[in-house]
N, CA, C and O atoms as CSV, one atom per row, in Angstrom:
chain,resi,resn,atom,element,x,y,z
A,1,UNK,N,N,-21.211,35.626,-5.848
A,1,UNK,CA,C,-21.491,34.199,-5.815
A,1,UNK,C,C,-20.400,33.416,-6.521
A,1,UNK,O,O,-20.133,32.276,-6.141
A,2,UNK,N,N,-19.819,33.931,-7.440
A,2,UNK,CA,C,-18.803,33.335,-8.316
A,2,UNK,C,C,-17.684,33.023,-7.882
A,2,UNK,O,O,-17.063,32.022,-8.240
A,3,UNK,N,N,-17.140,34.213,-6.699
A,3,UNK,CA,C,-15.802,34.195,-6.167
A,3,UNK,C,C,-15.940,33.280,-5.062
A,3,UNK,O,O,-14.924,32.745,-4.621
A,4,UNK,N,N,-17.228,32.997,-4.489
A,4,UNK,CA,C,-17.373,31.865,-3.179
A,4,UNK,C,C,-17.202,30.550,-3.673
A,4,UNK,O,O,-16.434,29.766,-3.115
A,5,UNK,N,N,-17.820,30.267,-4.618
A,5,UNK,CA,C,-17.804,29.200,-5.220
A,5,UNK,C,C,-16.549,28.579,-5.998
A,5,UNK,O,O,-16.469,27.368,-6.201
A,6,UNK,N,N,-15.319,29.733,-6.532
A,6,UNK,CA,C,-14.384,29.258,-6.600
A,6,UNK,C,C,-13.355,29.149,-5.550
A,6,UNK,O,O,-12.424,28.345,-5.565
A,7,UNK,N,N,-13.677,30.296,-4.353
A,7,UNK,CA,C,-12.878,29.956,-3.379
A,7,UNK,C,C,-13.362,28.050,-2.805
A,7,UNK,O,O,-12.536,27.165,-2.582
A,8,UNK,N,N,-14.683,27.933,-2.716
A,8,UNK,CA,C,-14.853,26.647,-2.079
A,8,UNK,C,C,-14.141,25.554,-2.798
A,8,UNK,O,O,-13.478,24.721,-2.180
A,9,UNK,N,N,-14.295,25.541,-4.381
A,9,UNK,CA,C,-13.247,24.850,-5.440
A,9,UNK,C,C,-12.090,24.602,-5.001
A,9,UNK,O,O,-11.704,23.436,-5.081
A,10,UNK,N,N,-11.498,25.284,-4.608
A,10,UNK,CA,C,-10.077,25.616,-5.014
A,10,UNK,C,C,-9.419,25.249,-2.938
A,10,UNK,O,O,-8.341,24.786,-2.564
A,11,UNK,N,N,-10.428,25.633,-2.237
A,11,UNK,CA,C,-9.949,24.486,-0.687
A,11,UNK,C,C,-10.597,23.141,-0.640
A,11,UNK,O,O,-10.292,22.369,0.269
A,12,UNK,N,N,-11.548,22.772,-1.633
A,12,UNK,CA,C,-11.534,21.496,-2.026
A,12,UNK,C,C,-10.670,20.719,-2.481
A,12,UNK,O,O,-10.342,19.627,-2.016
A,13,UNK,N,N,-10.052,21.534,-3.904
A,13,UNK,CA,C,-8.917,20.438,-4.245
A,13,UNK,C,C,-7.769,20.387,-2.980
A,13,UNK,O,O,-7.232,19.296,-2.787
A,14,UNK,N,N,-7.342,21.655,-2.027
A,14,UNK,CA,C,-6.481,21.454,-1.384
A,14,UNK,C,C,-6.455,20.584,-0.140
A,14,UNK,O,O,-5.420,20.046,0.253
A,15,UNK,N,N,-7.579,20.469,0.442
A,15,UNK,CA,C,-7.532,19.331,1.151
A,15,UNK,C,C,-8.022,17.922,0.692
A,15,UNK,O,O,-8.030,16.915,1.400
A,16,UNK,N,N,-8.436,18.013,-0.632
A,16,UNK,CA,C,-8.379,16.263,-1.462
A,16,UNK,C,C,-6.958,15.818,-1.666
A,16,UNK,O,O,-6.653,14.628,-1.594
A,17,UNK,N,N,-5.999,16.868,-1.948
A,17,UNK,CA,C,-4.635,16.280,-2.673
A,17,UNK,C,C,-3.910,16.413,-0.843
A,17,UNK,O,O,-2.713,16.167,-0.695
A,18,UNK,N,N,-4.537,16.699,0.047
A,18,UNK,CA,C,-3.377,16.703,1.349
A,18,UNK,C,C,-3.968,15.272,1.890
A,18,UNK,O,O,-3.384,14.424,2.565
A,19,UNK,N,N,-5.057,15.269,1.478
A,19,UNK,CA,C,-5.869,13.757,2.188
A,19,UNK,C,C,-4.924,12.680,1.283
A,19,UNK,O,O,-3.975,12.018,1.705
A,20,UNK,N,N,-5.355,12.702,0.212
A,20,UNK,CA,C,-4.637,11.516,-0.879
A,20,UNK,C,C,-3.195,11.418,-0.442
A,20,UNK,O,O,-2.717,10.378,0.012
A,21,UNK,N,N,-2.538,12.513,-0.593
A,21,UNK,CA,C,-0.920,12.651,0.299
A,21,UNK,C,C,-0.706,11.852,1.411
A,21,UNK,O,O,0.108,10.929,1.408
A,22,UNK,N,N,-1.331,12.128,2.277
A,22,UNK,CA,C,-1.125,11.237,4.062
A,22,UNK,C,C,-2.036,10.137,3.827
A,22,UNK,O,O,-2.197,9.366,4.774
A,23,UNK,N,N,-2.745,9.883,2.613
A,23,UNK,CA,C,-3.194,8.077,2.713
A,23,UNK,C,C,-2.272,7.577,2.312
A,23,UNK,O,O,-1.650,6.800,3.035
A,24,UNK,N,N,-1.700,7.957,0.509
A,24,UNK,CA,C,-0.641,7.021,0.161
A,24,UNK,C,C,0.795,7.146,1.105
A,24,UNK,O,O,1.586,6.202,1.098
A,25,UNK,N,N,0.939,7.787,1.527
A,25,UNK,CA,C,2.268,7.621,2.395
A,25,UNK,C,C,3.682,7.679,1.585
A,25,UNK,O,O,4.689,6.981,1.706
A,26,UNK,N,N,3.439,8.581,0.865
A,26,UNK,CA,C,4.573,9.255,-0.017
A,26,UNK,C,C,5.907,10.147,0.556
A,26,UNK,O,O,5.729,10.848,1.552
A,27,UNK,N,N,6.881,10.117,0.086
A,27,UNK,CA,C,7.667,11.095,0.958
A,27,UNK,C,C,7.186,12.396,0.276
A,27,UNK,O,O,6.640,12.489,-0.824
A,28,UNK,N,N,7.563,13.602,1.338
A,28,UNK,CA,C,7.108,14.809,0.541
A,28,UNK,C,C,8.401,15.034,-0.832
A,28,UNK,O,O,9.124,14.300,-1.505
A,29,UNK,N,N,8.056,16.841,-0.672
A,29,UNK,CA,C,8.461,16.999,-2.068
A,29,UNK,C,C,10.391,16.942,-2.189
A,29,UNK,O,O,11.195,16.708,-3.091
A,30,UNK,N,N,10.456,17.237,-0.990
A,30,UNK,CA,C,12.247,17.059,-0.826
A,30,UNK,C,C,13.182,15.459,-1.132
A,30,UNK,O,O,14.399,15.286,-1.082
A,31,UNK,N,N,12.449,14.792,-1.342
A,31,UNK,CA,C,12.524,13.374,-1.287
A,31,UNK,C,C,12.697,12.790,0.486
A,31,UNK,O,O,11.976,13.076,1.442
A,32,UNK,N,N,13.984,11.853,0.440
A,32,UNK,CA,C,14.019,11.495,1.585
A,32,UNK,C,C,14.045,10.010,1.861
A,32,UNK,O,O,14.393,9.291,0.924
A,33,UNK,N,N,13.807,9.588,2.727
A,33,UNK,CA,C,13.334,8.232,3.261
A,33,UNK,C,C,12.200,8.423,3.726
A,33,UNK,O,O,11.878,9.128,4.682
A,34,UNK,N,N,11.279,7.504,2.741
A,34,UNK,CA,C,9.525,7.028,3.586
A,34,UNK,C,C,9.936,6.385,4.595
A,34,UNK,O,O,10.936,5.697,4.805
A,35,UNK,N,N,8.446,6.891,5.616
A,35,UNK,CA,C,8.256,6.677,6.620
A,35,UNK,C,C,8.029,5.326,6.012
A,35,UNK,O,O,7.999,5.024,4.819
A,36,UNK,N,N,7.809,4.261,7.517
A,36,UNK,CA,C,7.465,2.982,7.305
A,36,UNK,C,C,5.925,2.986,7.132
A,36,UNK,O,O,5.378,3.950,7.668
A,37,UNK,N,N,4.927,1.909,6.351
A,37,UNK,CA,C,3.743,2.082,6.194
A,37,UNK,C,C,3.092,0.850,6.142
A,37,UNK,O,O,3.621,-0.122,5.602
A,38,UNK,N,N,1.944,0.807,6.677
A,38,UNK,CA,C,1.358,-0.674,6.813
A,38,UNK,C,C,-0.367,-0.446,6.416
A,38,UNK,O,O,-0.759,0.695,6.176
A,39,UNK,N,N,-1.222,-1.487,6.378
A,39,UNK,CA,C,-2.100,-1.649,5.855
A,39,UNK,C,C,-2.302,-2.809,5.788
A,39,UNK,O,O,-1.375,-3.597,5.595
A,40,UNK,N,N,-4.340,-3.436,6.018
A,40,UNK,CA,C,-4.702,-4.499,6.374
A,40,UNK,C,C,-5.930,-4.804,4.849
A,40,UNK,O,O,-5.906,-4.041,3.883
A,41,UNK,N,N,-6.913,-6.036,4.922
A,41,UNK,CA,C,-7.656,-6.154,3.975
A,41,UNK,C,C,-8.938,-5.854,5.506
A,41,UNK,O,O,-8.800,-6.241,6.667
A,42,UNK,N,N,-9.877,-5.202,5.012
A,42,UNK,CA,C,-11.074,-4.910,5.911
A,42,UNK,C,C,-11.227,-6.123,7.042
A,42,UNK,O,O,-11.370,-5.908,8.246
A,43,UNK,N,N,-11.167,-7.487,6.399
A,43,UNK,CA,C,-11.751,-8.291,6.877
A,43,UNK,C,C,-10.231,-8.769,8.038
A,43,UNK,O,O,-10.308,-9.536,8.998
A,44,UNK,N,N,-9.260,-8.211,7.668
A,44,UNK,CA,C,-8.301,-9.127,9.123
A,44,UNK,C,C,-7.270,-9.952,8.493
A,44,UNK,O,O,-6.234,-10.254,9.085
A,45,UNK,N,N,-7.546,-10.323,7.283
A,45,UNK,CA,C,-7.627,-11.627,6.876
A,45,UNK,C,C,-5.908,-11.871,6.374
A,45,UNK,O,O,-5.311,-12.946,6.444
A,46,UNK,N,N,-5.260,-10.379,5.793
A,46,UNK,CA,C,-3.907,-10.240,5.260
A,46,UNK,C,C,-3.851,-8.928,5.661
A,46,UNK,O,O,-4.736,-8.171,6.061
A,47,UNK,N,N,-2.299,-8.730,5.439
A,47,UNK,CA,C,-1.794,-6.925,5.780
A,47,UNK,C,C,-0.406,-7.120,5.001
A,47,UNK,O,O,0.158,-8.080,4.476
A,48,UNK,N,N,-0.112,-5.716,5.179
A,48,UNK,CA,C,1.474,-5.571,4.442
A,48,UNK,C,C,1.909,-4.669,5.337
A,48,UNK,O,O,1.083,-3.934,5.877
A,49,UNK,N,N,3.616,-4.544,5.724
A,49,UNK,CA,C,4.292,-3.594,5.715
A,49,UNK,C,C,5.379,-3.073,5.033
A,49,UNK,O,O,6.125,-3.945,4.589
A,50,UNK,N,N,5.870,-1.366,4.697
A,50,UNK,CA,C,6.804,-1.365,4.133
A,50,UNK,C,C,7.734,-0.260,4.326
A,50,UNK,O,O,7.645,0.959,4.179
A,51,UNK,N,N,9.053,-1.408,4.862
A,51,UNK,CA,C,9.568,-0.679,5.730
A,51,UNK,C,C,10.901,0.623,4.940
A,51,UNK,O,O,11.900,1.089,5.489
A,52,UNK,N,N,10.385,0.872,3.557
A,52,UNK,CA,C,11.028,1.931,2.883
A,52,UNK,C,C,12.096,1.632,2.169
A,52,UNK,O,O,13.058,2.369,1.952
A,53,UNK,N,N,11.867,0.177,1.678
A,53,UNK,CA,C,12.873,-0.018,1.064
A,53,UNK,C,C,12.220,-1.373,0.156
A,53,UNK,O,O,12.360,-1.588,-1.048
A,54,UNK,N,N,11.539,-2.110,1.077
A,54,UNK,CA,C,10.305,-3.022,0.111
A,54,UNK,C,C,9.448,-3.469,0.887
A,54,UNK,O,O,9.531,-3.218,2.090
A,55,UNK,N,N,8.164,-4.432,0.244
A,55,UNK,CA,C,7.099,-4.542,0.604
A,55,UNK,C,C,6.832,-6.326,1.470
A,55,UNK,O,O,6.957,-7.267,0.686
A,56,UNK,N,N,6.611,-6.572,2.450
A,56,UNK,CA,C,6.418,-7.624,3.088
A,56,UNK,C,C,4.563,-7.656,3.158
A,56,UNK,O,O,3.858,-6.701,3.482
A,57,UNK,N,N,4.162,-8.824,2.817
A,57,UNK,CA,C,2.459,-9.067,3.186
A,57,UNK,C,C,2.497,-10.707,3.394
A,57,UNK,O,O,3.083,-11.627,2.823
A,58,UNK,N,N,1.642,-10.612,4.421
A,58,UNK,CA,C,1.029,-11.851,5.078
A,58,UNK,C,C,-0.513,-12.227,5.118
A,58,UNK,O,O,-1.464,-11.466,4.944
A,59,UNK,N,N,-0.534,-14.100,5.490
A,59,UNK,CA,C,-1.993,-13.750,5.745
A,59,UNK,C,C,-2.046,-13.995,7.187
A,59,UNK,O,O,-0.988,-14.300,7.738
A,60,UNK,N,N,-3.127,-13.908,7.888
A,60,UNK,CA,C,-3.597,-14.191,9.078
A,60,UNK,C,C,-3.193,-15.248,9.474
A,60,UNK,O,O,-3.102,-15.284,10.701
A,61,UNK,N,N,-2.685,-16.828,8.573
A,61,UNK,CA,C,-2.517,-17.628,9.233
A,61,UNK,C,C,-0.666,-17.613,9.505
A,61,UNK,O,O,-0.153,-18.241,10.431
A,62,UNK,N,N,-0.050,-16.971,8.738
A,62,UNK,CA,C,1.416,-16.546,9.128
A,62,UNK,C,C,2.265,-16.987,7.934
A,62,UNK,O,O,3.487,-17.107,8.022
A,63,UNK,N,N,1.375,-17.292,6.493
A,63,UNK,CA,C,2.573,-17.217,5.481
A,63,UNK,C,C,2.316,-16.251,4.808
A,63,UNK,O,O,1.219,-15.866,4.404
A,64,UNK,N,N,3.914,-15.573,4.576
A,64,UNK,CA,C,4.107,-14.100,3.676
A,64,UNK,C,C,4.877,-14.209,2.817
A,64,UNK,O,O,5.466,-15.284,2.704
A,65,UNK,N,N,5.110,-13.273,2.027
A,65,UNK,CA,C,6.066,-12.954,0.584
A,65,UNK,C,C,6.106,-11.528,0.684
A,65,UNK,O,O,5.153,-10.765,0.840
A,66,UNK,N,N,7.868,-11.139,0.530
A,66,UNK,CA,C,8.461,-10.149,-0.122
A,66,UNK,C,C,8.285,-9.879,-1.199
A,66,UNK,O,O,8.310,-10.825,-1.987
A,67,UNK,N,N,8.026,-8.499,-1.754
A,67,UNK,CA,C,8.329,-8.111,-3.124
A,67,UNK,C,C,9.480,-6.813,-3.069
A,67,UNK,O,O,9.204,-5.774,-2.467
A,68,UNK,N,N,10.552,-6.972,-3.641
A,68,UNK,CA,C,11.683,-6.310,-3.258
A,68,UNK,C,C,11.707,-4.942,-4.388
A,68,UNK,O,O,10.759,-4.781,-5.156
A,69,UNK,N,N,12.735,-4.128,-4.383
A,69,UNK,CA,C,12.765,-3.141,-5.373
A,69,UNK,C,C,12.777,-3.623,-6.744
A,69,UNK,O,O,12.002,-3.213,-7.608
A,70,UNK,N,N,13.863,-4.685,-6.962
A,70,UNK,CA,C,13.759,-4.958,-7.918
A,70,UNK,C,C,12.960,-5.853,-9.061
A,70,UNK,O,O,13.411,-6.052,-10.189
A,71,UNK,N,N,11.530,-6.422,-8.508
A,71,UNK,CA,C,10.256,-6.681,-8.569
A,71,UNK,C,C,10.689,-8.250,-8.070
A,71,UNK,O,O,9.850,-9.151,-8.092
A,72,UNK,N,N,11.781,-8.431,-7.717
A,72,UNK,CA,C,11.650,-9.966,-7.315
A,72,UNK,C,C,10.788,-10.130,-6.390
A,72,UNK,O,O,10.182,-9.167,-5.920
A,73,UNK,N,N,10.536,-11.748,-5.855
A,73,UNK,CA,C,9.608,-12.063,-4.370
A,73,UNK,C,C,10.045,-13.221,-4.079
A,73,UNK,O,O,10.502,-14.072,-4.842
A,74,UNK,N,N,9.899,-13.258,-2.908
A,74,UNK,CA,C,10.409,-14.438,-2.082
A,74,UNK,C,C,9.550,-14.552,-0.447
A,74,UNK,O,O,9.057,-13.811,0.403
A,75,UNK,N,N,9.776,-15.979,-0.716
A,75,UNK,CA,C,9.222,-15.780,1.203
A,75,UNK,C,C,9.803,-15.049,1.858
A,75,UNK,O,O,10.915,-14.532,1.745
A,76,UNK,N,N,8.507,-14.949,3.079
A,76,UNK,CA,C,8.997,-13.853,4.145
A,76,UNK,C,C,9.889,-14.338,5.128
A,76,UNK,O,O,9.854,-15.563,5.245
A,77,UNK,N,N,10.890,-13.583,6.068
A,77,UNK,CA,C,11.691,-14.156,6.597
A,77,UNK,C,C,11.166,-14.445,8.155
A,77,UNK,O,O,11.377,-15.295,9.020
A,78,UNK,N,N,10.232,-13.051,7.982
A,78,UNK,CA,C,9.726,-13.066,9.209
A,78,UNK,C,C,8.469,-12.845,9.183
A,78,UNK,O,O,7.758,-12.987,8.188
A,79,UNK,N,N,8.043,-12.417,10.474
A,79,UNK,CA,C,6.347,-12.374,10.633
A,79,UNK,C,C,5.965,-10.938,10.432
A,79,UNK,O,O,6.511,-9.957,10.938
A,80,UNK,N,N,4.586,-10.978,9.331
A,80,UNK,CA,C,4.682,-9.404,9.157
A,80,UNK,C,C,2.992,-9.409,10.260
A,80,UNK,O,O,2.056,-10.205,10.337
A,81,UNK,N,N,3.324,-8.024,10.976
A,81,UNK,CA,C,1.761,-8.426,11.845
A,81,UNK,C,C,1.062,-6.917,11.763
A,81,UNK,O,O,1.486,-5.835,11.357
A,82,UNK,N,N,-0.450,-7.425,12.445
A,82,UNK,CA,C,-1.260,-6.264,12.066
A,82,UNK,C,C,-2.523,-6.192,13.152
A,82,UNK,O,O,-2.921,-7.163,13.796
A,83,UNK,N,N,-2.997,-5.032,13.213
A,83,UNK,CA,C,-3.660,-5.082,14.328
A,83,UNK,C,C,-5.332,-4.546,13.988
A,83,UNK,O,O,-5.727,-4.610,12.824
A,84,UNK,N,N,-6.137,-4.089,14.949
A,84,UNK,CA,C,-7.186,-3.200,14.472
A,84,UNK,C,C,-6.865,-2.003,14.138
A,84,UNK,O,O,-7.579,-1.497,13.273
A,85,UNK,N,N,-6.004,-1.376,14.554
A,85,UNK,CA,C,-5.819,-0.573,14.248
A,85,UNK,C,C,-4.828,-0.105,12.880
A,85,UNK,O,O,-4.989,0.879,12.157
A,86,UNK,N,N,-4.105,-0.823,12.827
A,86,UNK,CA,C,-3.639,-0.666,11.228
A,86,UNK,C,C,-4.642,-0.375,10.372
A,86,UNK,O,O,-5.614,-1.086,10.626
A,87,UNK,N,N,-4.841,0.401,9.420
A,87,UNK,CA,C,-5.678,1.005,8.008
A,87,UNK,C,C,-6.083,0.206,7.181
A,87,UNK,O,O,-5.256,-0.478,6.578
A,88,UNK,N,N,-7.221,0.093,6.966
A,88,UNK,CA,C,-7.643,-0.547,5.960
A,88,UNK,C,C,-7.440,-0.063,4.643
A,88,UNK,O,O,-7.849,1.095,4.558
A,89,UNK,N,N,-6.910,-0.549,3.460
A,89,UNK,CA,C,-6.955,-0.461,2.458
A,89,UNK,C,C,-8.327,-0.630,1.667
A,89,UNK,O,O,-9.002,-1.655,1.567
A,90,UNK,N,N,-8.479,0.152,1.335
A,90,UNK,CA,C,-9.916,0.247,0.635
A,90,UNK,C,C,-10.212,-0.235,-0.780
A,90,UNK,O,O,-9.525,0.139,-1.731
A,91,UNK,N,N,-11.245,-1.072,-0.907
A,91,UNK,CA,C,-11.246,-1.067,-2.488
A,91,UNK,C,C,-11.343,-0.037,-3.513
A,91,UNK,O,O,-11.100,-0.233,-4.703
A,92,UNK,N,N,-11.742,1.172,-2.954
A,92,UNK,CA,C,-11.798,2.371,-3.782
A,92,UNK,C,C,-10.795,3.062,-4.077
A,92,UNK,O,O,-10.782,3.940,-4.940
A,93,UNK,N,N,-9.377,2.546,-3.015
A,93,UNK,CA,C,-8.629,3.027,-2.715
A,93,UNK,C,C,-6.899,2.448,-3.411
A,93,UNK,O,O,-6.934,1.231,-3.596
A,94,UNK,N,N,-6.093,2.812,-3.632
A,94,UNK,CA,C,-4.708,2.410,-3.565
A,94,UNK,C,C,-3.522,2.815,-2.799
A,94,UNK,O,O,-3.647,3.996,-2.476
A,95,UNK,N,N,-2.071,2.144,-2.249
A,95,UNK,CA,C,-1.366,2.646,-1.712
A,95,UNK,C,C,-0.331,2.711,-2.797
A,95,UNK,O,O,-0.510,2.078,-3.838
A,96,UNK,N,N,0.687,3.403,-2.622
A,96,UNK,CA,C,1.924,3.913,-3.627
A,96,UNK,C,C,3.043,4.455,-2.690
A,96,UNK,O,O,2.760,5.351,-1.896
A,97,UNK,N,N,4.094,4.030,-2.742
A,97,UNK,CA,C,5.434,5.013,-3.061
A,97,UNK,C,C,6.547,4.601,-4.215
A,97,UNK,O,O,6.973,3.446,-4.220
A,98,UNK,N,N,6.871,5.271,-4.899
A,98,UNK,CA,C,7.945,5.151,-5.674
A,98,UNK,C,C,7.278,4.136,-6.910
A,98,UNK,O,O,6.336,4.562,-7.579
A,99,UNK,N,N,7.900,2.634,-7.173
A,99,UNK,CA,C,7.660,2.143,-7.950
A,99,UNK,C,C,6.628,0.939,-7.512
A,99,UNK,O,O,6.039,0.318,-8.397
A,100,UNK,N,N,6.376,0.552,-5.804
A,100,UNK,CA,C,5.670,0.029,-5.487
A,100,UNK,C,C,3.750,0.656,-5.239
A,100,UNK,O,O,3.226,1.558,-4.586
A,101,UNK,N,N,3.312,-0.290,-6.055
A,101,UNK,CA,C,1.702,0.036,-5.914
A,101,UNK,C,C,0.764,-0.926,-5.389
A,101,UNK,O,O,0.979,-1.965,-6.013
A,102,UNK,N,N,-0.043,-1.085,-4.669
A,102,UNK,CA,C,-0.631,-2.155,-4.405
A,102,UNK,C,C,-2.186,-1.353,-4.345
A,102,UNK,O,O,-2.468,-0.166,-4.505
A,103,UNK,N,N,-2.916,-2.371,-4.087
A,103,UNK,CA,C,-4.848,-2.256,-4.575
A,103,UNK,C,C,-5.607,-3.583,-3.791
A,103,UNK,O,O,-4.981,-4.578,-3.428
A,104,UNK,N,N,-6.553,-3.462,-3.672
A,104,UNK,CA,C,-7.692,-4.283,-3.269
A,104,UNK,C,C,-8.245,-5.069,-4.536
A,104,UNK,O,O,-8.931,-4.362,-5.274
A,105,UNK,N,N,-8.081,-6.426,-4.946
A,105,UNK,CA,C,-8.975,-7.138,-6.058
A,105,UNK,C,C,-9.159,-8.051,-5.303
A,105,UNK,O,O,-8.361,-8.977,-5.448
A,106,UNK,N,N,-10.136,-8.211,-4.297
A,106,UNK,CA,C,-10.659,-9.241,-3.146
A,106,UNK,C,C,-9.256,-9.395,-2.847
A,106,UNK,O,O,-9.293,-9.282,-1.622
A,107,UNK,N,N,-7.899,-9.600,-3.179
A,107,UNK,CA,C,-6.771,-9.867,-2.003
A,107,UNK,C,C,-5.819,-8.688,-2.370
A,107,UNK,O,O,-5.793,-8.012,-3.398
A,108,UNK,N,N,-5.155,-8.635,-1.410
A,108,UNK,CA,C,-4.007,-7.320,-1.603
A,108,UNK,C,C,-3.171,-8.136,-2.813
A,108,UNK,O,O,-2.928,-9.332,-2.973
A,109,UNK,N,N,-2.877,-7.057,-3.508
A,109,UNK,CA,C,-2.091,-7.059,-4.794
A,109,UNK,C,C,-0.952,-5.789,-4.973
A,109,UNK,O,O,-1.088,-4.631,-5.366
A,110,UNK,N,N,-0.096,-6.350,-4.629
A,110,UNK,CA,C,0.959,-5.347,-5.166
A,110,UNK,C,C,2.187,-5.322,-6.280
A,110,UNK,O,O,3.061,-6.187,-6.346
A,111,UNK,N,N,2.106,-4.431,-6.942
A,111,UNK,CA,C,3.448,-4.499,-8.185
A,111,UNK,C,C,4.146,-3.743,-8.252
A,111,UNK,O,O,3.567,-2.657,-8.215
A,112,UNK,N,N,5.850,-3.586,-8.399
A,112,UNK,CA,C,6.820,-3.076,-8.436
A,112,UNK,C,C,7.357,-3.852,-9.564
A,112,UNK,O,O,7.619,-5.050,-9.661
A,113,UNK,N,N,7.506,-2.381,-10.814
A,113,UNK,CA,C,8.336,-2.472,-12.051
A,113,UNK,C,C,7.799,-4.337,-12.766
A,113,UNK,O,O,6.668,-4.510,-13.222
A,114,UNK,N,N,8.735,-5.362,-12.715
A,114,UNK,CA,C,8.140,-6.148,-13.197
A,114,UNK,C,C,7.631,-7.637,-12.237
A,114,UNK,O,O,7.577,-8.773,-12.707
A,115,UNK,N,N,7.437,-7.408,-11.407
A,115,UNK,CA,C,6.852,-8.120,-10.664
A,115,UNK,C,C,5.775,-8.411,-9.432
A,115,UNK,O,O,5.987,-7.485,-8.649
A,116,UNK,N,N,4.597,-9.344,-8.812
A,116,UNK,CA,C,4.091,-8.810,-8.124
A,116,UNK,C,C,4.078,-9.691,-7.218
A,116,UNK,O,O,4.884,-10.617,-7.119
A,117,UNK,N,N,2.830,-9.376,-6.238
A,117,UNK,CA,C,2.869,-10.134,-4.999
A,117,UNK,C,C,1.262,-10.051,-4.878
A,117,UNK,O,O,0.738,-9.085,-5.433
A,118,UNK,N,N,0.413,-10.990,-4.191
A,118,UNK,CA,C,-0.830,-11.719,-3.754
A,118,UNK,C,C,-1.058,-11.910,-2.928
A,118,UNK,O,O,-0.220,-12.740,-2.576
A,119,UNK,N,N,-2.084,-11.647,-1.695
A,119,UNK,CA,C,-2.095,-12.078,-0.606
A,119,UNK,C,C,-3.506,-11.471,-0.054
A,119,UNK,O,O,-3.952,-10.333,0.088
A,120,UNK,N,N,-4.146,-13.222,0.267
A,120,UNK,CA,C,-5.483,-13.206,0.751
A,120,UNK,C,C,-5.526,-14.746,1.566
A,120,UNK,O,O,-4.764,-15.683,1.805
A,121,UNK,N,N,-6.848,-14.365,1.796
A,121,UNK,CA,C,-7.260,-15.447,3.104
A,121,UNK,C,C,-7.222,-16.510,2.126
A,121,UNK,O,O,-7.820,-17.374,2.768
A,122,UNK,N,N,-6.910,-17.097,0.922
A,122,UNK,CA,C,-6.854,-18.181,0.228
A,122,UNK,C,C,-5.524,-18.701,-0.161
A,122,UNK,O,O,-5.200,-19.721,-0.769
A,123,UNK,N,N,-4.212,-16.842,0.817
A,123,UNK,CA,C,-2.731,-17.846,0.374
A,123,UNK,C,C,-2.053,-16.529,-0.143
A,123,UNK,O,O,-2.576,-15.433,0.057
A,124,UNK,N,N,-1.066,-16.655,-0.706
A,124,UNK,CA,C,-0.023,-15.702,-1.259
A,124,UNK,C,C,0.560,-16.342,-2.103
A,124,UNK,O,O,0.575,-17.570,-2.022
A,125,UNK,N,N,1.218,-15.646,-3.175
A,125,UNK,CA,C,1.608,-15.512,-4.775
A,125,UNK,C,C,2.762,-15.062,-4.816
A,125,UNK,O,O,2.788,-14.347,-3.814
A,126,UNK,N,N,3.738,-14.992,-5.291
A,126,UNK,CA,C,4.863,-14.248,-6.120
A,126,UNK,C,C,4.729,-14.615,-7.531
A,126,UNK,O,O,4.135,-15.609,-7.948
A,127,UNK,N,N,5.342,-13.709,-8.247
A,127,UNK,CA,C,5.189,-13.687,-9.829
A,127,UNK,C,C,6.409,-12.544,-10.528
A,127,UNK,O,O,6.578,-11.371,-10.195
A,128,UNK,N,N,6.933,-13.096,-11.271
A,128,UNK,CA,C,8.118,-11.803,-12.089
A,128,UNK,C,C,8.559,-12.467,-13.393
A,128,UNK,O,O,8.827,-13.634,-13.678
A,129,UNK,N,N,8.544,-11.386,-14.050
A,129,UNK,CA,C,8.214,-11.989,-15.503
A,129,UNK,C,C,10.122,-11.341,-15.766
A,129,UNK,O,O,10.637,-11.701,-16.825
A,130,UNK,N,N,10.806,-10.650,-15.014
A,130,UNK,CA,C,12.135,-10.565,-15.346
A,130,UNK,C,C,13.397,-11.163,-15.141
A,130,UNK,O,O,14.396,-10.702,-15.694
């Protein structure tokens, strides 16, 4: 009974840390260039993409903000778009690569090193304290 129960343990953690892996959208262990990665708020309302080098988010009505590597932000240049099918970001949930992190606090929130970015059905934010 002991050895089943740690075998079940032990392909638990391995498909929790392969699940968590292909949500956040990390490069593997060789490094590399991330794939590009996108993500919506449940409701439609904002999304982000990032195309591996920094983070673009919009809202539904078509104003966005960059947050770049170096935590600066600025408007978007262009239109960042999103569909049903793009992923919902979950409130339980976070996305990550490298130094960029973003989360669900009723609007997408993302921060890289010293600066962040905001974006919900009430508008978008930039902020950098460097």
């Amino acid at each position: 009974m002991g050895r089943g129960l740690l075998i079940a343990l032990i392909t638990a953690v391995v498909l929790g840390t392969a699940a968590v892996s292909g949500t956040a959208r990390t490069a593997g262990a060789g490094g590399g260039t991330p794939a590009p990665a996108a993500f919506r708020l449940s409701d439609g309302s904002a999304g982000c993409a990032f195309d591996g080098s920094r983070l673009a988010c919009a809202t539904l009505g078509g104003r966005g903000v960059v947050l770049e590597a170096d935590g600066s932000s600025h408007p978007a240049p262009s239109a960042v778009t999103w569909n049903d099918r793009t992923p919902v970001l979950q409130r339980t949930a976070s996305w990550w690569h490298g130094g960029f992190s973003c989360y669900v606090e009723g609007d997408l929130v993302c921060e890289r090193e010293s600066g962040s970015i905001s974006v919900g059905a009430e508008g978008v934010g930039g902020a950098s304290s460097g």
